[in-house]
TITOR-378632 format. One line per 3 residues: number of its first residue (from 1); for each residue x, y, z of C-alpha. Coordinates in nm, 2 decimals, decimal comma. Layout:
# TITOR-378632
NUM> X:Y:Z ~ ... $
# end
This chain:
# TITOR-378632
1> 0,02:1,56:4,24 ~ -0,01:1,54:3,84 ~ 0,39:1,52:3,79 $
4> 0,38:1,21:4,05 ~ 0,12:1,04:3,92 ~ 0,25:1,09:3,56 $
7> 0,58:0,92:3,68 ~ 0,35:0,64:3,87 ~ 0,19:0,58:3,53 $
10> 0,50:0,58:3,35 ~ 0,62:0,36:3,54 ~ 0,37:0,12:3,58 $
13> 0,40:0,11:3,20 ~ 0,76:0,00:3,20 ~ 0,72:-0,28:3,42 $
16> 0,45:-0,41:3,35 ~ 0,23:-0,31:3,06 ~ 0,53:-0,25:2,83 $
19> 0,29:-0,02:2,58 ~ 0,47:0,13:2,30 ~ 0,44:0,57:2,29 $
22> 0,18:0,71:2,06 ~ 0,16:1,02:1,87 ~ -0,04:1,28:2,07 $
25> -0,28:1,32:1,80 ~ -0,47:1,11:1,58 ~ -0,22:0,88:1,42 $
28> -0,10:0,80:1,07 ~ -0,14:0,61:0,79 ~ 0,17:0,58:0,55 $
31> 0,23:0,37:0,26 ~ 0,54:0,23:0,10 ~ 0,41:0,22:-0,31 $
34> 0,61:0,13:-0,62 ~ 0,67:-0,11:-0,94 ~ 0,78:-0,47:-0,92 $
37> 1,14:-0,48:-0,82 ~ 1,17:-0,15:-0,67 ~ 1,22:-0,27:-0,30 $
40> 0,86:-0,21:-0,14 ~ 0,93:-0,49:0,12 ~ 1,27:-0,46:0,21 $
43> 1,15:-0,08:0,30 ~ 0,83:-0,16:0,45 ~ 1,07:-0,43:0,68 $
46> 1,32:-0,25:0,76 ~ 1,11:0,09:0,84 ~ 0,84:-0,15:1,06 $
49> 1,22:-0,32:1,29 ~ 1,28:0,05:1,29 ~ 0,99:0,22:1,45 $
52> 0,82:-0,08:1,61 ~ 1,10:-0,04:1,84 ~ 0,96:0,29:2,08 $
55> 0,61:0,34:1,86 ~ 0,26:0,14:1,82 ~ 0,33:0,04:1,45 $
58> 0,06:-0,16:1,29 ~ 0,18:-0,35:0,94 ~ -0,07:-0,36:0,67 $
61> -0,09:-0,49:0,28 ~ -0,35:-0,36:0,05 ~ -0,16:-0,45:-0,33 $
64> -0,32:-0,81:-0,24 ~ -0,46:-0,89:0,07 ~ -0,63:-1,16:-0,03 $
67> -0,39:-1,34:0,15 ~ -0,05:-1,61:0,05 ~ -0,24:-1,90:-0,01 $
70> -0,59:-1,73:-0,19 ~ -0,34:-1,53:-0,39 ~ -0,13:-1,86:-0,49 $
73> -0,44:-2,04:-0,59 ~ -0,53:-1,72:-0,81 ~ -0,23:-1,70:-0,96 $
76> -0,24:-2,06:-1,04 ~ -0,57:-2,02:-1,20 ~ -0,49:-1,75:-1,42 $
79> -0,20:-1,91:-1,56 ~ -0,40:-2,26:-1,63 ~ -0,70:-2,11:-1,74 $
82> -0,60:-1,77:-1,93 ~ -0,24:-1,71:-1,84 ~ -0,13:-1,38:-1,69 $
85> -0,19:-1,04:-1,88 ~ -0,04:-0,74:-1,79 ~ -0,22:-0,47:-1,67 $
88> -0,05:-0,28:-2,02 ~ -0,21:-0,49:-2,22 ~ -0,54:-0,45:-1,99 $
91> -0,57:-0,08:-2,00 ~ -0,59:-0,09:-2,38 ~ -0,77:-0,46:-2,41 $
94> -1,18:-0,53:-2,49 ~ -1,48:-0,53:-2,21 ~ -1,37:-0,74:-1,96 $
97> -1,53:-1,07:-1,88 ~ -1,83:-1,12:-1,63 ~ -1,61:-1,34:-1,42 $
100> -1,28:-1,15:-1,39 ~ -1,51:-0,87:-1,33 ~ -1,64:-1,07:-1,01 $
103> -1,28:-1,09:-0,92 ~ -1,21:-0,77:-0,91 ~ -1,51:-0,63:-0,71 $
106> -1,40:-0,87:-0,46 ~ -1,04:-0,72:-0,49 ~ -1,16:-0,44:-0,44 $
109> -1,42:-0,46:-0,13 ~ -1,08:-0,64:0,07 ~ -0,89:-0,31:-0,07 $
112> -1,15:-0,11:0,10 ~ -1,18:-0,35:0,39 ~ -0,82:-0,32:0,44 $
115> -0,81:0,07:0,41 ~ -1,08:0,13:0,64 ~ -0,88:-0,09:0,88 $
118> -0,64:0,12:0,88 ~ -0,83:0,45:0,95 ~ -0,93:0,19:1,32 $
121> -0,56:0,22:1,38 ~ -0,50:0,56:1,34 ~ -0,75:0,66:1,60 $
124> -0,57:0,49:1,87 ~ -0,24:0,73:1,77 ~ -0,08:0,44:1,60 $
127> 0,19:0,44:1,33 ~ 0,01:0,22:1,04 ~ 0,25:0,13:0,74 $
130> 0,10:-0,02:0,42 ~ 0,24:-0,20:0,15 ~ 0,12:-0,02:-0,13 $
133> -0,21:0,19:-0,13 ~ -0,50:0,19:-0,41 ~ -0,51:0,46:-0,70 $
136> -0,79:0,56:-0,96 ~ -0,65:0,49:-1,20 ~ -0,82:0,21:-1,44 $
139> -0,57:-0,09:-1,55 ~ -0,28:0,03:-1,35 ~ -0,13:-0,14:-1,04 $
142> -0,37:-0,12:-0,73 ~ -0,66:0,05:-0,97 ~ -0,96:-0,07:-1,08 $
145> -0,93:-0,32:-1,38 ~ -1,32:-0,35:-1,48 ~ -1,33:-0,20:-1,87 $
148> -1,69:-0,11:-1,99 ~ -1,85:0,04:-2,29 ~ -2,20:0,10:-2,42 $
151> -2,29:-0,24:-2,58 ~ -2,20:-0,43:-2,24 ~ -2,46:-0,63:-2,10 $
154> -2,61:-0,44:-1,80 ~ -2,46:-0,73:-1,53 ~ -2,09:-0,59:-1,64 $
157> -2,25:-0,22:-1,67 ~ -2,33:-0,29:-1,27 ~ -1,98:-0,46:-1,19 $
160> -1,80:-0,14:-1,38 ~ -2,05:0,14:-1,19 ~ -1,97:-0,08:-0,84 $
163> -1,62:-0,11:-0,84 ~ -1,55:0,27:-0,93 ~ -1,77:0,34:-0,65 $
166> -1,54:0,11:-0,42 ~ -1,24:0,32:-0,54 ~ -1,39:0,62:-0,54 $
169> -1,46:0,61:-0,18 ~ -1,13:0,44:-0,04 ~ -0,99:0,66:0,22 $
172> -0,63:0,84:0,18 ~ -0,30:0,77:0,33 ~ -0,17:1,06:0,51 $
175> 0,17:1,05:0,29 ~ 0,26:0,77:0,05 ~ 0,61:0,71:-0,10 $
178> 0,64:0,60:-0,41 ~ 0,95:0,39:-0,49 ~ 1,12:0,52:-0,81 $
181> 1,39:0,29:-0,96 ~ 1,50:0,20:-1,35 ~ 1,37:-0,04:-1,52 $
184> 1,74:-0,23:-1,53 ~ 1,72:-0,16:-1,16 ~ 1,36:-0,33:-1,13 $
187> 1,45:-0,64:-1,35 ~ 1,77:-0,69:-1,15 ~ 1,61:-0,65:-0,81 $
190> 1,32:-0,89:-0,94 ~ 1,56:-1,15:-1,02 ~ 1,71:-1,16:-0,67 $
193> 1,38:-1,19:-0,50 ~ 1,33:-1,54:-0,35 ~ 0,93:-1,62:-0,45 $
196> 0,69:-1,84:-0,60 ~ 0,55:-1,80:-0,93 ~ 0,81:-1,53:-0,93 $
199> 0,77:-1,24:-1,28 ~ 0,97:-1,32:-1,59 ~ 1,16:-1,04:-1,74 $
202> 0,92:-0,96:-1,98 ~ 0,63:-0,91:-1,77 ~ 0,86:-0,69:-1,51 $
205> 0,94:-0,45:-1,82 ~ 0,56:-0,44:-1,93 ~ 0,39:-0,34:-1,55 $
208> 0,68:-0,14:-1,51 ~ 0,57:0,12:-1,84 ~ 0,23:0,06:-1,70 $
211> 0,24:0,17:-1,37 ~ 0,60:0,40:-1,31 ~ 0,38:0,64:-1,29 $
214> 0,06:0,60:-1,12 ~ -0,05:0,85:-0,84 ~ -0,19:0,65:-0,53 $
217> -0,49:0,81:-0,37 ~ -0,32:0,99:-0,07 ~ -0,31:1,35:0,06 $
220> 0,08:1,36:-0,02 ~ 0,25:1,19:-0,24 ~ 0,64:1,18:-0,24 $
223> 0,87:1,05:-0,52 ~ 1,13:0,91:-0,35 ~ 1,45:0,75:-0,55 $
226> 1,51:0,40:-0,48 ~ 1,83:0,36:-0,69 ~ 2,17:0,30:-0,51 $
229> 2,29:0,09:-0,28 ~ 2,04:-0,03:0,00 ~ 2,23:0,09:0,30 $
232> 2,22:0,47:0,19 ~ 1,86:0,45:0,08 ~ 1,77:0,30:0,42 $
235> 1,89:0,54:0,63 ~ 1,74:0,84:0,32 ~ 1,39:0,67:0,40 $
238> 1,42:0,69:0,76 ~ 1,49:1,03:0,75 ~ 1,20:1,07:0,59 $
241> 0,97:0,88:0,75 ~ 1,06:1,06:1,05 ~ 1,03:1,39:0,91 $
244> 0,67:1,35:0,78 ~ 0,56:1,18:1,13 ~ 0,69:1,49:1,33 $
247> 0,51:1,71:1,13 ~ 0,23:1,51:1,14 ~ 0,23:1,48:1,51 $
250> 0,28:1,87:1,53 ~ 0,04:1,96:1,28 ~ -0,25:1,75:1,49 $
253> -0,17:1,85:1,80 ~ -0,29:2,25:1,66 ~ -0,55:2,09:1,54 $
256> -0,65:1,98:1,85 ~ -0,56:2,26:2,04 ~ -0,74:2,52:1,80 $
# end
């Protein structure tokens, strides 16, 4: 009786439902991290083509999810008002600016939005891949960019204390990888991307001594070289991807069994 109905179900699902399979166990969240120029999208694209096919993948972005147009118009007021700074020259720059520290807590609160999002899809067994995922770190890429000292004002005292309490409390990725290129690599790849308000050289050299090494807030973080022709990085990657999902999948199926 169970065997038949499983086979009913199953094939009930094929013609008409069409659901994707799920991991047994709670799902997954894994990000796809890394400098300007080191191939985040083309990775997170190709991976998403890949899995989407048989598995319920969800596609997420965190670095700024803000959205196209909200980030366009932000970009377009930096430049006209204070033109763009690197977060470099951040980490080591004055108490930032009642304003820009506005702007960040409201980077941050869609960061958290975004990450908690995620956790949503994860409990329905779904495959969630993120581009990029936030870190701790103060100044670097994805961090939190509020700089604070003693004679501050106490609004920017509250701005500091509120956004390191928004990145203090952003949930991990099950396993992020971090894209490791050169910085020729970076600056090459950078100058092949089709996009607006696109990084000059300079700026691509500056975040990329910045934030090369940054450690995004996950429970595994994996280095994974991003140098070499694309073809024999894609199919590296998808090895594995698939590796950390099956143990993944294995791992909280004990769980759940135990």
């Amino acid at each position: 009786c169970h065997r038949l109905f499983s086979l009913l179900k199953r094939s009930m699902n094929k013609l008409f439902y069409k659901q994707k399979k799920i991991l047994l166990g709670k799902g997954m969240v894994i990000a796809i991290s890394g400098v300007d120029g080191s191939g985040k999208s083309t990775m997170i694209e190709m991976s998403y083509k890949c899995l989407s096919q048989f598995l319920s993948v969800d596609k997420l972005t965190i670095g700024r999810p803000q959205g196209k147009i909200i980030e366009l118009l932000r970009q377009i007021l930096d430049r006209k008002n204070h033109g763009k700074h690197s977060e470099s020259n951040q980490k080591y720059a004055s108490s930032t600016g009642f304003f820009k520290s506005l702007k960040s807590i409201f980077l941050a609160m869609l960061r958290l939005r975004m990450a908690i999002k995620s956790q949503s899809y994860i409990k329905k067994g779904h495959i969630v891949l993120v581009d990029r995922w936030p870190t701790t770190e103060l100044g670097c890429m994805d961090g939190p960019k509020i700089i604070c000292d003693e004679s501050d004002n106490i609004l920017i005292k509250l701005c500091f204390s509120l956004e390191r309490w928004l990145y203090d409390h952003m949930p991990k990725a099950d396993v992020c990888f971090f894209l490791q290129v050169s910085a020729k690599t970076a600056i090459y790849r950078n100058s092949e991307r089709i996009k607006i308000d696109k990084e000059t050289t300079e700026e691509i050299i500056s975040r990329y001594s910045a934030n090369h090494h940054i450690q995004p807030v996950s429970k595994k973080n994996i280095l994974f070289d991003n140098n070499g022709l694309y073809e024999e990085k894609r199919q590296e990657l998808l090895m594995n991807l698939w590796k950390e999902i099956l143990h993944h999948n294995l791992y909280s199926n004990h769980d759940r069994v135990t």
